[in-house]
N, C-alpha and C positions, 0 to 999 in steps of 0.2 A: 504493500500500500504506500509507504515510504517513497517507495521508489516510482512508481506511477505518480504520485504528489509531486514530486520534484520533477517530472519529463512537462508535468504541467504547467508547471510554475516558471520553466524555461522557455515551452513553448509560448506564455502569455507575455514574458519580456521578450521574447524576439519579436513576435508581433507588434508589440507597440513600438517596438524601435527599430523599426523595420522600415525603409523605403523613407526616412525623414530628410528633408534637408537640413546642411551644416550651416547653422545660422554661429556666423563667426563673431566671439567676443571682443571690445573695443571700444575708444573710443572715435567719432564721424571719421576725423583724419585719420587717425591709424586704418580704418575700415579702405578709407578712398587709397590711400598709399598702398596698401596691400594689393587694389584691385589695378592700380596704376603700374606696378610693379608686374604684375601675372598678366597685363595686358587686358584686364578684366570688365566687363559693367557690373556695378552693384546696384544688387535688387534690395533695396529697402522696405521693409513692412512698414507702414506706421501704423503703432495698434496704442489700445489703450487695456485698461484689465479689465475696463465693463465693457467692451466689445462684445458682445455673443457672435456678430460675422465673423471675426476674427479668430473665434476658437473654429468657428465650421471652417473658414478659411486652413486651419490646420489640420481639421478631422479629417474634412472631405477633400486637400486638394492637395497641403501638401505632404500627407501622408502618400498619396499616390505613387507609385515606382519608378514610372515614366516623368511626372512632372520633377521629383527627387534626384532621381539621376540626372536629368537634361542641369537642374539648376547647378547641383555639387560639381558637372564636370567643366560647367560655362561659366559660369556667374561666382560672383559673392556676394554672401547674401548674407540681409542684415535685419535685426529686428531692435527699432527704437518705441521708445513709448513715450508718445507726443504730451504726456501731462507730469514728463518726470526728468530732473536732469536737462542733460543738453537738447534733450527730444523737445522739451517748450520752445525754444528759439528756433530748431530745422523746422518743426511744425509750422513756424511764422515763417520762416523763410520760403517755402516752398506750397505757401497758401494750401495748407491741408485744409479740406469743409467737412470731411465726412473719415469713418474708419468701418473698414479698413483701408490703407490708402499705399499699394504699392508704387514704388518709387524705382526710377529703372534709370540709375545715373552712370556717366563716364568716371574715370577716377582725377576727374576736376573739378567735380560734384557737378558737372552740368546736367539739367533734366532731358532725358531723353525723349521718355514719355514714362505713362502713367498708366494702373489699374486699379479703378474704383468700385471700391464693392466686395462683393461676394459673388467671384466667375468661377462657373462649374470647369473643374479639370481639364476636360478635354479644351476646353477654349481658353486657359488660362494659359497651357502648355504650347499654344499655338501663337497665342501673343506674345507670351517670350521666345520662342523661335522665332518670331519675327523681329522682336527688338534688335537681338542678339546679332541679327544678318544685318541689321539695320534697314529691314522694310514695313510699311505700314505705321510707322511711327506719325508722328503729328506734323516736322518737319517736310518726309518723306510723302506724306500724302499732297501736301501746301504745295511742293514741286511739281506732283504729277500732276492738279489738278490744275495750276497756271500753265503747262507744258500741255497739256490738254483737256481743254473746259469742257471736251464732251465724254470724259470718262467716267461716266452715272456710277461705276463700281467704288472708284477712288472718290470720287467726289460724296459718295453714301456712308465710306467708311468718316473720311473728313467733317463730315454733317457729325457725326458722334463725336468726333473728335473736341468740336468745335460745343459738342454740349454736356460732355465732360469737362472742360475746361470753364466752365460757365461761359461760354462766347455765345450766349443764346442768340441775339440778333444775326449772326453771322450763321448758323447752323441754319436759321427760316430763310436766310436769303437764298443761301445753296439748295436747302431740300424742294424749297421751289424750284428749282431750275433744273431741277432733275425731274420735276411733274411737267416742266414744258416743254424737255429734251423726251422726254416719251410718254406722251400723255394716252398713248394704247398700252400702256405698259408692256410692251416687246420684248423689253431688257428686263423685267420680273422685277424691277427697281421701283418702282412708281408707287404701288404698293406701299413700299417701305416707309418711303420719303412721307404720304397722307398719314401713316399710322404718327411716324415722330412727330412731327408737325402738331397731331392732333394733342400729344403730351403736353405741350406746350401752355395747351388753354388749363382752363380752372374750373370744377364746379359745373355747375349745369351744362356747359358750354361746352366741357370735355364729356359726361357720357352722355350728352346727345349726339357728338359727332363720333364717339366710340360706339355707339348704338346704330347709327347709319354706316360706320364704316364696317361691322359684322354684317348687317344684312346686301351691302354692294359688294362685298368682297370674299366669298365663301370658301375660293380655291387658296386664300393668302396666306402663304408660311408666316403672316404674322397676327394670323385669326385666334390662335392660342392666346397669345399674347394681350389680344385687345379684348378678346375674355376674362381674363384674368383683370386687367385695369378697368375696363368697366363695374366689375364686381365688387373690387378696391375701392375704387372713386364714391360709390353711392356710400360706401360705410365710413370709408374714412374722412371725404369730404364733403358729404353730406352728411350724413349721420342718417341716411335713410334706412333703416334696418330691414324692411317688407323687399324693398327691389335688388339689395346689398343680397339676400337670400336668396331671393328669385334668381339672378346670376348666380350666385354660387352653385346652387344646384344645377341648373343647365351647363356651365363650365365644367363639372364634376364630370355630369352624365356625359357629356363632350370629349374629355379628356380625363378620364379614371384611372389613368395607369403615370399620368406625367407625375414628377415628383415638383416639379414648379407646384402645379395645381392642389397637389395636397396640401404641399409647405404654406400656401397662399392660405386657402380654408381650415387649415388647422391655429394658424395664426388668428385668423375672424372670431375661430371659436376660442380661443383664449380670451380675444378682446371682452368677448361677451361675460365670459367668467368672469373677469376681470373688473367687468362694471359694476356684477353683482358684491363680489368681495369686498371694492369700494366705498361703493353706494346702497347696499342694500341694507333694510330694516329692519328685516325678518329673519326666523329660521328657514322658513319658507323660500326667502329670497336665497341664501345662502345653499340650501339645498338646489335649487335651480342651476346656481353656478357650477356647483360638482357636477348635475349633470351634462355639463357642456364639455365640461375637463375629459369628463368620462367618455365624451364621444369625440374629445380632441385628439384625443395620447394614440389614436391608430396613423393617425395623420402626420404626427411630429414626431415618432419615436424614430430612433438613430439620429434625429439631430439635435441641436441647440432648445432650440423651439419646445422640445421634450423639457428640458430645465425649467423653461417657463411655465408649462404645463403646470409642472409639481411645485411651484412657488405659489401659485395661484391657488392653488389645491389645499397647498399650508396653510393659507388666507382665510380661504373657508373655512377650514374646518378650526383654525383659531377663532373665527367667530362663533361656530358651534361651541365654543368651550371642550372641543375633543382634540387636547390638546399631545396627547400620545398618539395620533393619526397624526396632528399637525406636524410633530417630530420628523415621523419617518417620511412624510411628503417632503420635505424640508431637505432631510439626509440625502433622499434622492437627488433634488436640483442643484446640493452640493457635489455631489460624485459626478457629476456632465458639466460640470461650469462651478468653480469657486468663487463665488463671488460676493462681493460687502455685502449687497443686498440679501442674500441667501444666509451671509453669516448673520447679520444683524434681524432675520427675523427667526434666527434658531437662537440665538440668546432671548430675544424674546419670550420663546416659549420654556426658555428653558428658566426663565423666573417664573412665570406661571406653576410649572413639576416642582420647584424648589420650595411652592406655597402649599401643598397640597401634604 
């Protein structure tokens, strides 16, 4: 038994240390000289420790094999934390808005480009081989599309470019001009360009043209898409909960197998729990909430999202005064995600058990 325990116990660290990338310690200059040295670009994370993308950023992408190898044999790569040390001043430097925020510099520290967010492996993998070659970059594309204004492909990637960088005026001017350069959508670009565009607006204004644009566009590799932010939009920018559902379920029955699509609706039903936790009055209200949890956790398990699940869950049932369930929900969304928040409502309960 001994000895099957321990083949186990090996096999579960090699797994998790498996396929990671070598995020090198330092500080910014010693990092950039290192990469100047090997001839290198450094890949900078900027994360913070309440990031949740940022841990899925690690689960889901760069645990991966393929993305872990391509980085540890090309790159150096680095992970600062924008609210700590030297990371508060690169954070101003380099106008970070959001986290996660990868950073893809020469070893001059000049920005090459950028990835913002939370991008699924395989396209995260693909953006760094392209930095790496130096194609597709934000420079790179500004060339091809001056060199030729009728390149709807470069000019579609640069439209993103241009609205990552917050250059939003400059992203509508081009996405039009890609609806005039093929306004039969010929090139399967046209498409794209109506859907960005339509992000642009606000409120009413975004899912009514999100709503015309699923029903004009059936065949569109970007109809998932405008399902999902339709769906979005009514709950989180309207606050309409009847049509925010209505969507959800059609998007569901649409696309029941995407993990976008569940991540998306598993996340609504937290919110919803999350109201109850808040704002609720009742046992009644608070039992409501578990049951949204209870119908969320099929939706968000293996990711982040799960932690927030079981924070919520702790909430509730701290409201019940059941506060041994609130524990072990608690325990859970610590073992996926450490974080203040999660520690600060297990001291919580845990004055509560210390009254009893």
């Amino acid at each position: 038994m001994k000895k099957a325990a321990l083949i186990i116990a090996l096999f579960l660290v090699s797994s998790l240390s498996y396929s990671q990338i070598d995020f090198k310690k330092g500080t910014v200059a010693e990092i950039l000289a290192m990469a100047k040295a090997e001839n290198k670009m450094v890949m900078v994370d900027v994360m913070t420790d309440w990031c949740k993308w940022c841990i899925e950023l690690d689960n889901k992408v760069y645990a991966k094999k393929e993305v872990s190898d391509f980085a540890n044999a090309n790159l150096v790569s680095y992970k600062i934390d924008a609210e700590k040390g030297e990371g508060v001043d690169f954070a101003k430097k380099y106008k970070i808005q959001g986290f996660p925020s990868i950073l893809f510099l020469d070893g001059d520290g000049n920005e090459v480009d950028r990835v913002y967010g939370y991008v699924p492996a395989k396209d995260f993998l693909e953006m760094m081989t392209d930095y790496n070659k130096g194609i597709n970059t934000y420079s790179y594309l500004q060339a091809e599309v001056e060199k030729n204004p009728s390149n709807i492909d470069a000019s579609l990637k640069l439209a993103d470019k241009y609205s990552m960088y917050s250059e939003s005026d400059k992203a509508k001017v081009l996405l039009n001009k890609i609806i005039e350069m093929d306004g039969t959508n010929a090139g399967g670009k046209t498409d794209d360009a109506k859907f960005r565009l339509i992000l642009f607006e606000e409120k009413e204004a975004k899912v009514k043209a999100l709503e015309t644009f699923i029903a004009e566009n059936p065949n569109s590799d970007q109809l998932k898409d405008a399902y999902v932010s339709v769906s979005e939009a009514y709950f989180y920018e309207l606050s309409d909960l009847p049509s925010a559902e209505k969507w959800f379920k059609e998007t569901l029955t649409k696309y029941s197998g995407e993990e976008s699509v569940k991540s998306s609706y598993g996340q609504f039903l937290n919110q919803k729990a999350a109201g109850f936790a808040d704002k609720g009055t009742s046992d009644e209200d608070y039992k409501k909430g578990l049951g949204f949890i209870d119908e969320a956790l099929p939706y968000v398990a293996g990711s982040v999202n799960e932690a927030s699940s079981y924070y919520i869950q702790s909430k509730l049932l701290y409201n019940l005064k059941d506060y041994t369930k609130a524990m072990e929900s608690v325990d859970k969304a610590l073992k996926i995600f450490d974080r203040k928040l999660y520690r600060d409502q297990k001291t919580k309960i845990e004055q509560q058990l210390s009254q009893k």
